[in-house]
C-alpha positions as CSV (number, residue, x, y, z in Angstrom):
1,X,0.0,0.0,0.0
2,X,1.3,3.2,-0.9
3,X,1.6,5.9,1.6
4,X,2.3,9.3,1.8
5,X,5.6,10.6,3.2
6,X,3.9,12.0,6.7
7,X,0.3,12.3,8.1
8,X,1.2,16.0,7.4
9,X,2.5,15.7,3.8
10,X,-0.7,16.7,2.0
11,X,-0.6,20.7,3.4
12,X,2.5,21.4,1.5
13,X,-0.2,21.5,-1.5
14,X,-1.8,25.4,-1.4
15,X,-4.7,24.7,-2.8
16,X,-5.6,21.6,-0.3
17,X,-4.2,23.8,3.0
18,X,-6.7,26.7,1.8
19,X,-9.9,24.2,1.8
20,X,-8.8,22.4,4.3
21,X,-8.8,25.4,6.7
22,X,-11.7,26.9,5.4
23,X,-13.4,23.5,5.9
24,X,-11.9,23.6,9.6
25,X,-13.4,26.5,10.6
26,X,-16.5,25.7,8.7
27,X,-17.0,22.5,10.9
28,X,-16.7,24.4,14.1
29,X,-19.5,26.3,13.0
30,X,-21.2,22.9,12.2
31,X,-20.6,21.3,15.8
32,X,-20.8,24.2,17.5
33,X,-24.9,23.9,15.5
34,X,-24.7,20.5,16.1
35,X,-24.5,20.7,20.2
36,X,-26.9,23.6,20.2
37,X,-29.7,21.5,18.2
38,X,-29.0,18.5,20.5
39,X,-29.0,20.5,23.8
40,X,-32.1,22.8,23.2
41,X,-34.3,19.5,22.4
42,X,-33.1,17.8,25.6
43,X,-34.3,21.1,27.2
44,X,-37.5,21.3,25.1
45,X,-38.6,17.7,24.6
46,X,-36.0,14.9,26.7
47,X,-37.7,11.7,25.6
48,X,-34.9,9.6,24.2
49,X,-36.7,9.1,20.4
50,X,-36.8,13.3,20.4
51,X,-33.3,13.4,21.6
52,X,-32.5,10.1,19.0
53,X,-34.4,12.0,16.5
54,X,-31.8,14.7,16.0
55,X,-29.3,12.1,14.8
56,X,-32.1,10.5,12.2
57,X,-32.8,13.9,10.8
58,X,-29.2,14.9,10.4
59,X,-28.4,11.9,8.6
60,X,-31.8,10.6,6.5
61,X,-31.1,13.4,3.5
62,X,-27.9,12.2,3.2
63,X,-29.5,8.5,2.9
64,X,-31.6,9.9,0.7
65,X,-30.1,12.2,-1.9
66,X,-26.3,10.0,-1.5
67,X,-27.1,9.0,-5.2
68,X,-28.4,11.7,-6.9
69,X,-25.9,14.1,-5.1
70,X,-23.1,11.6,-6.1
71,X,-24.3,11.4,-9.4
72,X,-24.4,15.4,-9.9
73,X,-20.7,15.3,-8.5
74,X,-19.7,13.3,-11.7
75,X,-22.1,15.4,-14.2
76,X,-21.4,19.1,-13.3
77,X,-18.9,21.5,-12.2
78,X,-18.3,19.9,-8.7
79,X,-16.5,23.6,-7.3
80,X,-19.9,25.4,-8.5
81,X,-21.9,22.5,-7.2
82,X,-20.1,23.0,-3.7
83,X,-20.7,26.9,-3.4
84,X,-24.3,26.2,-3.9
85,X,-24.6,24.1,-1.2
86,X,-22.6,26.0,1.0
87,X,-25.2,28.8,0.6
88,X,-27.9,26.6,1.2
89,X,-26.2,25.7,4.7
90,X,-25.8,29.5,5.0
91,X,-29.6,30.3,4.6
92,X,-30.7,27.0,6.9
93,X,-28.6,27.9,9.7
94,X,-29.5,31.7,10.2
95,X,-33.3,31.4,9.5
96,X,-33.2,28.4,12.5
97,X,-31.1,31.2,14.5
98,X,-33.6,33.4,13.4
99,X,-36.6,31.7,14.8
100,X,-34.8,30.4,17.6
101,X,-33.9,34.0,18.8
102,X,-37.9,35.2,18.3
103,X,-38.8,32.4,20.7
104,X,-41.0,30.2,17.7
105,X,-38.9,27.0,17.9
106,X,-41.2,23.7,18.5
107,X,-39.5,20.4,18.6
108,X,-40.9,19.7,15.1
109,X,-39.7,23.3,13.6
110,X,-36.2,22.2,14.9
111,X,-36.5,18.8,13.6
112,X,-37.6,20.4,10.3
113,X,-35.1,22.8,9.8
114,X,-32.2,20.5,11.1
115,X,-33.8,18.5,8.1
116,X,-33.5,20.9,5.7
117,X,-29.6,22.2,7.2
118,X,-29.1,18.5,6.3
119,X,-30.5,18.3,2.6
120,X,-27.5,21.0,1.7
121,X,-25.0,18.5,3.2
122,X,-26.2,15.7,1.7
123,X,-25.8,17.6,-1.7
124,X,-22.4,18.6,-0.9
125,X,-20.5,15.6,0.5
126,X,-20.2,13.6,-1.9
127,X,-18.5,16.3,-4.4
128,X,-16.2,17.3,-1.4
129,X,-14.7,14.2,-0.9
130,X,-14.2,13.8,-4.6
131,X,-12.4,16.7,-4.9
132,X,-9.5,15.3,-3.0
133,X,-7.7,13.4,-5.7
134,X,-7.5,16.7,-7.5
135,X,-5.9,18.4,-5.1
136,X,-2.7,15.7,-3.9
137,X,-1.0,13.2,-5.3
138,X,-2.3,9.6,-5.6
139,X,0.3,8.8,-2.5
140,X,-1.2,11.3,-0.8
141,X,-5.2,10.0,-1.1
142,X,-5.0,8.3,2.1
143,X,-3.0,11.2,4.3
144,X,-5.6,13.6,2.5
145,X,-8.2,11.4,3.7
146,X,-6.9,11.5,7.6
147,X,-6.2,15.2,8.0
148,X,-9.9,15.6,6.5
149,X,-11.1,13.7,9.2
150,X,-8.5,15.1,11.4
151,X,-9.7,18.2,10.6
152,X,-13.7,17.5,11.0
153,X,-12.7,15.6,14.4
154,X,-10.9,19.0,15.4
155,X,-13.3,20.9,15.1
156,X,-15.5,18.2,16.6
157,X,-13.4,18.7,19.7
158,X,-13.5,22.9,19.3
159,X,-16.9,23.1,18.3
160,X,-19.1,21.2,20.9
161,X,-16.8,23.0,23.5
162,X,-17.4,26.2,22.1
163,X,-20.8,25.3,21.4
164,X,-21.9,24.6,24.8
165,X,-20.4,28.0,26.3
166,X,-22.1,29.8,23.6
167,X,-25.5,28.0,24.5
168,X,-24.6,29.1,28.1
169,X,-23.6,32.2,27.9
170,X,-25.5,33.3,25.0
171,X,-28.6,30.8,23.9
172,X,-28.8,28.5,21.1
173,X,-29.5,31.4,18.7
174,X,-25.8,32.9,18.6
175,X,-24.8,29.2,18.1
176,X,-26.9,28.5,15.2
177,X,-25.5,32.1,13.6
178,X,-22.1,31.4,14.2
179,X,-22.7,28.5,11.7
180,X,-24.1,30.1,9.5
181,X,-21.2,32.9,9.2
182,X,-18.8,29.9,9.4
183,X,-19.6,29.1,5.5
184,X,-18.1,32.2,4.6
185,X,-14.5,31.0,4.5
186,X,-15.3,28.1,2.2
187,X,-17.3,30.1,-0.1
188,X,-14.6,32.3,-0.6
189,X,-11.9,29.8,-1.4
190,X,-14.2,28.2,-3.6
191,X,-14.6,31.7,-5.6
192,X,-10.4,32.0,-5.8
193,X,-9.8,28.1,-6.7
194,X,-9.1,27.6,-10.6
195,X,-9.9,24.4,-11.1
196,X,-9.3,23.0,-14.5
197,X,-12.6,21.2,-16.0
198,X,-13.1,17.7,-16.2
199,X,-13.9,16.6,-19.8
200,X,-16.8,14.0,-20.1
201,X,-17.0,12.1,-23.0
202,X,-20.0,10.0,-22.6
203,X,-22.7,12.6,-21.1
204,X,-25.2,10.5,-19.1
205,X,-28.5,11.7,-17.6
206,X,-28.6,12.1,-14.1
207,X,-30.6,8.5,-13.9
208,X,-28.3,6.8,-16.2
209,X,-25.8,8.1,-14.1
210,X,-27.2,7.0,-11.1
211,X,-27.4,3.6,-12.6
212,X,-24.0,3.6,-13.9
213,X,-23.2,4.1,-10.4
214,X,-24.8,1.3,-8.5
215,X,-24.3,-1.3,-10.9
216,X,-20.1,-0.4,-10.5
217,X,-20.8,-1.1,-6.8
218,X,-22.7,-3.9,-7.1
219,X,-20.0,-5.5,-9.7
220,X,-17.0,-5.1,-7.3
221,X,-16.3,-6.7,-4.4
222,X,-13.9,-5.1,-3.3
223,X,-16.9,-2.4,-2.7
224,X,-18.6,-4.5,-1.4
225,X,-16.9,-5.6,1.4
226,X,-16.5,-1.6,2.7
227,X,-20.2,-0.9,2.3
228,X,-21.3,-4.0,4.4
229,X,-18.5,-4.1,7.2
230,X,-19.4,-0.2,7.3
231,X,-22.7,-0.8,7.3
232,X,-22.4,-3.4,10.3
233,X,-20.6,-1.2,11.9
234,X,-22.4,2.4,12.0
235,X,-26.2,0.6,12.6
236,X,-24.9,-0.8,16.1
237,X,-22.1,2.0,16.5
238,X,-24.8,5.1,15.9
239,X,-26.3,4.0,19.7
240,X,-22.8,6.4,21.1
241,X,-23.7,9.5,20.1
242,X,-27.2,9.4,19.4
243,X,-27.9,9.0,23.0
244,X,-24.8,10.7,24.4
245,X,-27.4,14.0,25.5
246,X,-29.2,12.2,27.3
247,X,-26.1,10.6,29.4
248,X,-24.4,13.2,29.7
249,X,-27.8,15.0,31.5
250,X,-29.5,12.0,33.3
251,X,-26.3,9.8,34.0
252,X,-23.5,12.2,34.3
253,X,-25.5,15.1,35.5
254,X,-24.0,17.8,33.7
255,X,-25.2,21.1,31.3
256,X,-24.5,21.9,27.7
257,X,-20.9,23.1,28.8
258,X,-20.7,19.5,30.2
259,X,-22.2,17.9,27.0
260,X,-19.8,20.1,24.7
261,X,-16.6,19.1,26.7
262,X,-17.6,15.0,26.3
263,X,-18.2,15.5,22.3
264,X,-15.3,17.6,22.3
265,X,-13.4,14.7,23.9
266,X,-14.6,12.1,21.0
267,X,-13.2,14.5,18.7
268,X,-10.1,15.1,20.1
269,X,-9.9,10.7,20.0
270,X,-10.1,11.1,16.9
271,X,-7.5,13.7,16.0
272,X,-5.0,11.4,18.1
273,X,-6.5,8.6,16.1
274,X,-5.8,10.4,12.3
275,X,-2.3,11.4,13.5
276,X,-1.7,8.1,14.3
277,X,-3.1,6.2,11.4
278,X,-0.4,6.7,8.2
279,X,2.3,5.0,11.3
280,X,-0.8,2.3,12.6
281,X,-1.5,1.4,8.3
282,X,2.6,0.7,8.2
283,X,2.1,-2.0,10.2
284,X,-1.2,-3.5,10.1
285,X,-3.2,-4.6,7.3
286,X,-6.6,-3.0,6.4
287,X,-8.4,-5.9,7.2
288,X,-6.8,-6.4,10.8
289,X,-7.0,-2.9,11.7
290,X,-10.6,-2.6,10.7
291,X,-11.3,-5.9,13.0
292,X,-9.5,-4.5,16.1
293,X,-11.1,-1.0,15.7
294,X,-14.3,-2.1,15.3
295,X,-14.3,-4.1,18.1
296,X,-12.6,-1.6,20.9
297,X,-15.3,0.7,19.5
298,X,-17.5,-2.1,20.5
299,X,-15.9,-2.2,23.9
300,X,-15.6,1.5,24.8
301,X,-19.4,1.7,24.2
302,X,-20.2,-1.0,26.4
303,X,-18.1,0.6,29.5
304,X,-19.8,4.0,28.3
305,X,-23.0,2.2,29.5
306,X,-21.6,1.8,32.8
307,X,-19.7,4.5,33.9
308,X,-21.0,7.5,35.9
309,X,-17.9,9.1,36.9
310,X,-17.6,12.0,34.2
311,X,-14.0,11.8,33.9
312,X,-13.7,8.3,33.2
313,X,-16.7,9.1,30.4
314,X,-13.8,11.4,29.1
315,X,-11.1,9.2,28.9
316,X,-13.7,6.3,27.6
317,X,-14.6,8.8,24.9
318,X,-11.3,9.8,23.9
319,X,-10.3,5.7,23.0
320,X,-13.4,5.8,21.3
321,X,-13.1,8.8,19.1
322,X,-9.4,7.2,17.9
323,X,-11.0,4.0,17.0
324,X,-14.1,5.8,15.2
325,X,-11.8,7.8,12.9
326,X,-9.2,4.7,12.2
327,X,-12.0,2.9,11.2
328,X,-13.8,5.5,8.9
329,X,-10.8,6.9,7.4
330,X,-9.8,3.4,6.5
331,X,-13.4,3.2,4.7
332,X,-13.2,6.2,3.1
333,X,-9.6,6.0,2.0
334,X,-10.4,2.8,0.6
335,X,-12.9,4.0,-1.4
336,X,-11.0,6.9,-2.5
337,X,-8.3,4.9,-3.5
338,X,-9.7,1.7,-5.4
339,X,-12.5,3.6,-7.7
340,X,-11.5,5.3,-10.9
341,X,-12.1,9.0,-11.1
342,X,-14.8,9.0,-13.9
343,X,-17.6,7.3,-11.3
344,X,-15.6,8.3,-7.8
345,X,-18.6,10.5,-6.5
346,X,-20.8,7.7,-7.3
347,X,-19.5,5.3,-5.7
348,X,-18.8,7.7,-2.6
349,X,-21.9,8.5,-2.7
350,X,-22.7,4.4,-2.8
351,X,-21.1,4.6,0.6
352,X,-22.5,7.4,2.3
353,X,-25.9,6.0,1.6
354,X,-25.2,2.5,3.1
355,X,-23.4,4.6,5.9
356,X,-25.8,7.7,6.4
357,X,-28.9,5.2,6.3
358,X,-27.3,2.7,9.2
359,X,-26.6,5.7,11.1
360,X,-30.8,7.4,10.9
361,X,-31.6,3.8,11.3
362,X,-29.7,2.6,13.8
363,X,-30.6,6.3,15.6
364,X,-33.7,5.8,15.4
365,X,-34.0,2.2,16.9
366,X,-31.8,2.9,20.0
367,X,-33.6,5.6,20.8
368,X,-36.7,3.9,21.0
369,X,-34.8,0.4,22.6
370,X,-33.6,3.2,25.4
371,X,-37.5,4.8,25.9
372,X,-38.6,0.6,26.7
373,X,-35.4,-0.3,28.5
374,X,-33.9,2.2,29.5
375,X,-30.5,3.9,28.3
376,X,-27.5,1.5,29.9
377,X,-29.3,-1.8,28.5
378,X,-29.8,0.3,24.9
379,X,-26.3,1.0,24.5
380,X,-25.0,-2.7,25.8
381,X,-27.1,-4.1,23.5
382,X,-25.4,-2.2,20.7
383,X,-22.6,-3.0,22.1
384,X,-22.8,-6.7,21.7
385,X,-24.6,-5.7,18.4
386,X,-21.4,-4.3,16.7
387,X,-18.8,-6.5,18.3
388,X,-20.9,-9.6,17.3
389,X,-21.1,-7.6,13.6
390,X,-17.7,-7.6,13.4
391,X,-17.3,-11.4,14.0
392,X,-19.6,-11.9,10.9
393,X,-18.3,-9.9,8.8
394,X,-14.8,-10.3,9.5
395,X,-14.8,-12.7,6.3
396,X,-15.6,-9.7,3.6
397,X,-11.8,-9.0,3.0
398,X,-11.1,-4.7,2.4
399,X,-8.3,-4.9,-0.8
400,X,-5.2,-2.7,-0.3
401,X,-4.9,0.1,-2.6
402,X,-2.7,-1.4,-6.0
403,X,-4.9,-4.8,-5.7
404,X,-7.9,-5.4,-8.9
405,X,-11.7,-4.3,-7.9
């Protein structure tokens, strides 16, 4: 497997630093949105399917639009395709801070609107992740691919911490506007980048394209084995932080500064976890470190169920953001790295489905398993879920990058 010279290698290229800052501050904007949304239903509806519901609503448009979004990332201009969507974040964001601040947010307006924040994400993920080939060398796809996540998991441990001051200090409102101005630095290096055309030679429609698409995935196998180890994974593995709210107020007995320090603490994991990874990939093979990150994930959750002290919580979240991003990244990476540029966003977009849809699934079902049984036999009985997943589909072998789809 080919590897990039460092875990750091990738900033030397301009164009890839300037997005990948812009994308930074972007997703502190997003998680500092991300905590407020959470937070402000636990204070205006705390049933565990409301809380669980915020989770399924973020994630369902991207199940539902993975396609035609990936699709449109192959068939148009994927830079003007991205400044679109980043608007469309823009306008979702400041109308929910809007309505938030005039005191007219319901539990359905902020599932709605959370909805809607999400449709613009969906549109735009899958033509952000293609755009990383364009801007590093092929060595570099999987370092790229870390310092992304790195990235999104550093502002996952800025945002939520920021987040739940702001909430604090300030109300949900300033949160949900601070996200919406943090789409300006994107938009602008979109606007600067000059990024040579791709030439199509065989136009498709959006449906053929669509088409074209699945049937690649559903040919190879090496495809194949990502989307159902990831999909194992992320239905069981979704329990974590779909519930984490509602621990972190009825088990740990904290506020939103409380709740923002412990998502924080995930993220942070999993900036450890992407610095680590190029050195961890040296040494183990995909498939063996897929198996033992699945599985400590599987673990951490299960002493997440039982712990009460908040600091142990901390240092249990930490170990499981690490094992979270080793196990993406080696998804996505994968992905990245196997499928030919002309049908790349499809088949990301292939895998964001499978892994979006898990994710509002799985939400959705422990939420409700939590409501009947409360939340510490919810999240143990994901827990044996995912570990027992991994046992399965251990035998769905993840090709190194250089070996035939």
């Amino acid at each position: 497997m080919a590897v990039g010279d460092s875990a750091w290698s990738p900033l030397g290229q301009r164009i890839f630093r300037s997005i990948w800052i812009a994308g930074l501050v972007s997703n502190i904007g997003t998680w500092m949105q991300s905590t407020a949304t959470a937070w402000l239903m636990v204070t205006i509806a705390p049933s565990p399917l409301m809380v669980s519901l915020v989770q399924t609503a973020t994630s369902l448009p991207i199940f539902l639009l993975a396609l035609p979004a990936g699709a449109l990332a192959d068939a148009v201009d994927r830079r003007r395709l991205i400044l679109f969507t980043q608007c469309w974040m823009f306008c979702a964001a400041f109308a929910l801070g809007a309505l938030t601040w005039a005191g007219r947010v319901t539990p359905g307006v902020l599932l709605w609107l959370t909805l809607f924040l999400s449709l613009g994400m969906a549109l735009n993920a899958p033509a952000w992740q293609a755009i990383v080939p364009e801007l590093v060398d092929r060595s570099q796809i999987p370092a790229a691919v870390a310092l992304n996540s790195a990235g999104f998991n550093v502002a996952r441990f800025i945002g939520p911490a920021l987040g739940g001051l702001v909430v604090g200090s300030m109300g949900a409102a300033a949160a949900f506007w601070c996200n919406a101005a943090s789409y300006a630095g994107v938009i602008a290096v979109l606007f600067i980048w000059d990024r040579t055309s791709t030439a199509r030679d065989h136009p498709e429609s959006l449906l053929a394209a669509m088409r074209t698409g699945i049937r690649f995935a559903i040919e190879s196998s090496a495809l194949r084995a990502i989307f159902i180890r990831s999909a194992s994974f992320i239905f069981c593995g979704s329990a974590l932080m779909a519930l984490l709210p509602l621990i972190a107020r009825q088990r740990l007995m904290v506020g939103s500064e409380g709740y923002g320090l412990l998502v924080g603490v995930f993220g942070l994991g999993a900036v450890a976890g992407a610095v680590m990874l190029p050195s961890v990939r040296r040494r183990l093979s995909l498939n063996t470190l897929a198996v033992l990150a699945a599985s400590l994930f599987g673990l951490a959750m299960a002493a997440v169920a039982v712990v009460h002290d908040y600091t142990v919580a901390c240092i249990v979240l930490f170990l499981s953001g690490a094992t979270w991003l080793a196990l993406l990244a080696t998804f996505n990476s994968s992905v990245q790295s196997l499928v030919p540029a002309w049908v790349r966003g499809r088949a990301l977009a292939v895998y964001l489905l499978v892994f979006f849809g898990g994710l509002a699934a799985g939400s959705l079902l422990w939420g409700t398993a939590a409501g009947a049984w409360g939340l510490r036999n919810a999240l143990l009985l994901a827990s044996v879920g995912l570990l027992a997943g991994v046992a399965v589909t251990a035998r769905y072998r993840l090709k190194e990058d250089g070996e035939a789809l």
